[in-house]
MDAnalysis code that builds the backbone (N, CA, C; Angstrom):
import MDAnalysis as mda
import numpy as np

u = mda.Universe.empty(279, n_residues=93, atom_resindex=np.repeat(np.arange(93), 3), trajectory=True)
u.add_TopologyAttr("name", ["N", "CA", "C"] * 93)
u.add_TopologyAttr("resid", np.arange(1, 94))
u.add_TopologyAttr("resname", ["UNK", "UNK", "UNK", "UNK", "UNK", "UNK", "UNK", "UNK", "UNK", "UNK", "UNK", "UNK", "UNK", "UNK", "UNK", "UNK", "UNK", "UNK", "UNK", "UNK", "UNK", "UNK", "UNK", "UNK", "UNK", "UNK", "UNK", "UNK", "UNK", "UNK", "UNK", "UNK", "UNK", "UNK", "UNK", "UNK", "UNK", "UNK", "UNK", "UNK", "UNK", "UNK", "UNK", "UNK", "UNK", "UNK", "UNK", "UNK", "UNK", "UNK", "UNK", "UNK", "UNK", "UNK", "UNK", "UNK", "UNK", "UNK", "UNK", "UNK", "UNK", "UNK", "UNK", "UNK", "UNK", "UNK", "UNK", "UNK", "UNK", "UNK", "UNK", "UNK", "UNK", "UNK", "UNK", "UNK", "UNK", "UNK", "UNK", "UNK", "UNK", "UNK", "UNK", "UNK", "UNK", "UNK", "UNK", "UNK", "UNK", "UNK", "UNK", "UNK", "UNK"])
u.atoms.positions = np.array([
    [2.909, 20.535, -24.519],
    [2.014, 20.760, -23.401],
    [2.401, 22.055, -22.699],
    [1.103, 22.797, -22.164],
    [1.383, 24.156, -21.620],
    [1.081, 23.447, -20.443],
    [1.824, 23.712, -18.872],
    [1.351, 23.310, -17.821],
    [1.571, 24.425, -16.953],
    [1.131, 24.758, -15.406],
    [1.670, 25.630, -14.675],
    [2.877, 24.849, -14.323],
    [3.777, 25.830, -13.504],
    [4.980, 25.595, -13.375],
    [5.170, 25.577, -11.424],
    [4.709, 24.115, -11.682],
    [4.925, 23.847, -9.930],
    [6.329, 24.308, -9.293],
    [7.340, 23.927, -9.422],
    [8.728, 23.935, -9.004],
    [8.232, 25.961, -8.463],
    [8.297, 26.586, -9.563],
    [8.341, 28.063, -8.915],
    [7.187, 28.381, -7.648],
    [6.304, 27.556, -7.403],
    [5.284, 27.701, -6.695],
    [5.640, 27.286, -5.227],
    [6.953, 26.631, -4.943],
    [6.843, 26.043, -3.659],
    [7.742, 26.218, -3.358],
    [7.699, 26.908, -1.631],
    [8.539, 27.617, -1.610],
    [8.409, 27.031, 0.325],
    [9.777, 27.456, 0.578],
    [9.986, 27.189, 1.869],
    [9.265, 25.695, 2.781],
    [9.995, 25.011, 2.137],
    [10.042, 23.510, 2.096],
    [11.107, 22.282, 2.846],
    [10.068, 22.307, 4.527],
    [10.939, 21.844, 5.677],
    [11.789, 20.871, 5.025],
    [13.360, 20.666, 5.468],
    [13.926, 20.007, 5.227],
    [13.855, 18.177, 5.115],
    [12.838, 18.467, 5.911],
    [12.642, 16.274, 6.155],
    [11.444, 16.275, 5.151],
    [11.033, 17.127, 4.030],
    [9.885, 16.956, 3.243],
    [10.570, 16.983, 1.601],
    [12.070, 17.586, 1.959],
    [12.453, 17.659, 0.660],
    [12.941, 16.640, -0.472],
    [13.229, 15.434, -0.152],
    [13.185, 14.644, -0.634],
    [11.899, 14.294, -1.200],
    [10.800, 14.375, -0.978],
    [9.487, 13.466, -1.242],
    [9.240, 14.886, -1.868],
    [9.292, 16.170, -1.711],
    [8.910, 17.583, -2.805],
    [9.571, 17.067, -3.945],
    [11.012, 16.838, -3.831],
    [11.877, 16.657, -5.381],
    [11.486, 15.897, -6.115],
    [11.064, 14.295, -5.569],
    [11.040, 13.286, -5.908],
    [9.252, 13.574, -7.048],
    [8.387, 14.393, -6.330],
    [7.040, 14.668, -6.889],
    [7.263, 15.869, -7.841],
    [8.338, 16.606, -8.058],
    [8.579, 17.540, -8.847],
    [9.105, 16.888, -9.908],
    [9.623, 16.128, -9.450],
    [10.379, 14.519, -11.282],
    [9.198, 14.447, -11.496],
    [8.387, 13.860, -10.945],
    [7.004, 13.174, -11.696],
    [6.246, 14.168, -12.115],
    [6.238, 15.906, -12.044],
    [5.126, 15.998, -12.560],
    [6.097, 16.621, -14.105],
    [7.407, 16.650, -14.300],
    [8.143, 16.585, -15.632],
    [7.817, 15.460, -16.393],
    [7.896, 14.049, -15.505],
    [8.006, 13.323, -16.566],
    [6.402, 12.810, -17.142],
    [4.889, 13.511, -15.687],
    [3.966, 12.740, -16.570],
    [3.506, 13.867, -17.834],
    [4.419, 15.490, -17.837],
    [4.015, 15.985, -19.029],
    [4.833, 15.409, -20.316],
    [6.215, 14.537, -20.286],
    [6.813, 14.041, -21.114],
    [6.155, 12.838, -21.841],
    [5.222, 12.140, -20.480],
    [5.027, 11.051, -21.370],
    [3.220, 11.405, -22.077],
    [2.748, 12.541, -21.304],
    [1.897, 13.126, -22.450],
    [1.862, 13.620, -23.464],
    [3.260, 14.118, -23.870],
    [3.752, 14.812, -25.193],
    [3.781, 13.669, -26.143],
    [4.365, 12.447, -25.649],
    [4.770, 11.327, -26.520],
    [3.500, 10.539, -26.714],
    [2.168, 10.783, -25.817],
    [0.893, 9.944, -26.535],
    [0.199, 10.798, -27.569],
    [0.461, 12.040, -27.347],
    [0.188, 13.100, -28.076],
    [0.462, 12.976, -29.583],
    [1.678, 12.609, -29.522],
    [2.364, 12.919, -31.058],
    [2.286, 11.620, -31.522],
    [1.839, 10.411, -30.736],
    [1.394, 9.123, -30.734],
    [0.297, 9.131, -31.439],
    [-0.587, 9.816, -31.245],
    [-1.854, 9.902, -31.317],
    [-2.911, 10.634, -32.336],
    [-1.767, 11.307, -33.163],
    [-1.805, 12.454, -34.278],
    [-3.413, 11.912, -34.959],
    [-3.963, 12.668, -35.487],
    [-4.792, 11.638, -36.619],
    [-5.923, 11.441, -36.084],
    [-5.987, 10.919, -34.352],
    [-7.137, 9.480, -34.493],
    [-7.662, 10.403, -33.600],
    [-8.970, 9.642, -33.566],
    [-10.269, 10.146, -32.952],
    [-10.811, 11.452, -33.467],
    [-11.953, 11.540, -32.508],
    [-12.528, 12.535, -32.899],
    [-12.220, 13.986, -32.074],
    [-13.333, 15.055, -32.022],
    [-13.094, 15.870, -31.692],
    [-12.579, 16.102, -30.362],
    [-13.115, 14.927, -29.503],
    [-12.343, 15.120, -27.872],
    [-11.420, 14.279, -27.305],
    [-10.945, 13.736, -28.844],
    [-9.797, 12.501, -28.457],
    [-8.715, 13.104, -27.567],
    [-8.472, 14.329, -27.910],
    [-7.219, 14.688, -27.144],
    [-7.468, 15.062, -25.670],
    [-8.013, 15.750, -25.201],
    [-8.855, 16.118, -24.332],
    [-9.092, 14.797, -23.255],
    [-9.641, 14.066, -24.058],
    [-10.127, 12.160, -23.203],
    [-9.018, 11.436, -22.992],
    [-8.087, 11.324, -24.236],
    [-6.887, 10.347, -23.839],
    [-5.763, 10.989, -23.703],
    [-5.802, 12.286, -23.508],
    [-4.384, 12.514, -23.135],
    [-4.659, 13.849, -21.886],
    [-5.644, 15.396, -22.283],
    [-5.658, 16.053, -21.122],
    [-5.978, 15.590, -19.831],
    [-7.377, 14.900, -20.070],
    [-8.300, 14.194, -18.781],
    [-6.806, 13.674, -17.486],
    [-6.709, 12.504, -18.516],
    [-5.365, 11.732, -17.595],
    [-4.187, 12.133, -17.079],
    [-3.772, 12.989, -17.618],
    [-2.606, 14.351, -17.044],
    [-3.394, 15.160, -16.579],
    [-4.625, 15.715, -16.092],
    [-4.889, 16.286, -15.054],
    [-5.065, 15.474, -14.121],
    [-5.014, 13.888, -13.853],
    [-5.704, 13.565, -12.700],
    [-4.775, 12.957, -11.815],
    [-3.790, 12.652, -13.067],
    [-2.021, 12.384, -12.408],
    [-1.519, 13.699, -11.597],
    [-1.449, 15.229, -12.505],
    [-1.079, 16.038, -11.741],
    [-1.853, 16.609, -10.318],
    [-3.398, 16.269, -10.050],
    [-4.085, 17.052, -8.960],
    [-3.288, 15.835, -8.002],
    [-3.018, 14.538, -8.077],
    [-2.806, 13.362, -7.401],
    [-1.396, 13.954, -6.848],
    [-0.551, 14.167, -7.954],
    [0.764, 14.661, -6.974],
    [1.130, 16.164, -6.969],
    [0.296, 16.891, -7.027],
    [0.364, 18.141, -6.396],
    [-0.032, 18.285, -5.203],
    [-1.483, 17.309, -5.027],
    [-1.478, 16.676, -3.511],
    [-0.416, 16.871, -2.696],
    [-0.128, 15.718, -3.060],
    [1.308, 14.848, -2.123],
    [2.214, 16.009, -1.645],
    [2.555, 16.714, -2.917],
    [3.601, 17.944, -2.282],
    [3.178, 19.158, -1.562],
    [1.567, 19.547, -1.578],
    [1.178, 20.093, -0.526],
    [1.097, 19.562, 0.651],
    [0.623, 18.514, 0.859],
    [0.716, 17.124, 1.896],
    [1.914, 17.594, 2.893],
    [3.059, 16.957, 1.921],
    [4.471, 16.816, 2.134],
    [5.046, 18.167, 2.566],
    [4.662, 19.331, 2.613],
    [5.058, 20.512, 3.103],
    [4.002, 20.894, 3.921],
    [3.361, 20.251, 4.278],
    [2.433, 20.396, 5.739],
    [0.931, 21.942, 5.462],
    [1.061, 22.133, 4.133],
    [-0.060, 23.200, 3.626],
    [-1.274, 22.082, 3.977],
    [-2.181, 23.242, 2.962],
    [-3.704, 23.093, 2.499],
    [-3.522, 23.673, 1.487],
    [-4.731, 22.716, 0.246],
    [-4.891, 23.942, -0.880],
    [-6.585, 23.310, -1.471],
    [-6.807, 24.658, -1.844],
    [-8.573, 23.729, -2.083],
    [-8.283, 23.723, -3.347],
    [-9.517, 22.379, -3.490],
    [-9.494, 21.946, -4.681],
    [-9.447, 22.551, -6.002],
    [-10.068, 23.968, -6.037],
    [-9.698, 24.630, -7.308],
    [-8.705, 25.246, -7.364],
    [-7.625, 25.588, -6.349],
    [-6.291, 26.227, -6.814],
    [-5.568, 25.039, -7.234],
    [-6.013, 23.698, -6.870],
    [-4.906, 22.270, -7.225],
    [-5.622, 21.889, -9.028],
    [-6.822, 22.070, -8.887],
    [-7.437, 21.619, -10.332],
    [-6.900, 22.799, -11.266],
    [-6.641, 23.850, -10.594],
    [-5.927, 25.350, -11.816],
    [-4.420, 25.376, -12.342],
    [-3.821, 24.475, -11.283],
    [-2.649, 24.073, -11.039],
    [-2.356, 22.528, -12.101],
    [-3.385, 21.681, -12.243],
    [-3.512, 20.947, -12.210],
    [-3.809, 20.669, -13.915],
    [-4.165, 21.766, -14.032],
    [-4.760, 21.680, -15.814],
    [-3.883, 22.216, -17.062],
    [-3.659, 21.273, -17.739],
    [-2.373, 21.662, -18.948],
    [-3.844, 22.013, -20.269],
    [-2.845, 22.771, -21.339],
    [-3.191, 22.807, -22.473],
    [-2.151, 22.402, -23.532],
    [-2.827, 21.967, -24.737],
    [-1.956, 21.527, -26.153],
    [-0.833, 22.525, -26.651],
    [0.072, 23.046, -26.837],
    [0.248, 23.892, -27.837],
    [-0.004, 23.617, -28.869],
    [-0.579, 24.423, -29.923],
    [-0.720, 25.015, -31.107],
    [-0.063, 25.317, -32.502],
])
């Protein structure tokens, strides 16, 4: 999985928020880990937008959900298309 790279993106992060930043920076490692593993799960089947449906769709909607939170959690704003740009992985190749 190609994803953007939240961790470099956030920056100056009040101290009583940093716990709940770290804690949403684990999750957005581990929901590209456990997309790699439905991925390679998944070799073979379906058709042309299998990958796309059961594996991109759902890792984008996990990541806009807690990219949220950590804008939230550091007291920003971000509109919806810098979080959906943020938000969108590709396969490697």
């Amino acid at each position: 999985m190609n994803c953007p790279d939240i961790a470099s993106r956030v920056s100056a992060v009040p101290a009583a928020a940093q716990a709940e930043v770290n804690r949403n920076l684990g999750l957005l490692k581990t929901q590209i880990e456990d997309a790699n593993k439905r991925l390679a799960n998944a070799a073979g089947q379906g058709g042309a937008n299998f990958v796309q449906n059961a594996v991109l769709n759902p890792l984008k909607d996990k990541r806009v959900a807690t990219i949220d939170r950590i804008v939230k959690a550091i007291g920003g704003t971000a509109a919806k298309q810098q979080v959906d740009a943020l938000a969108t992985c590709t396969v490697n190749r």
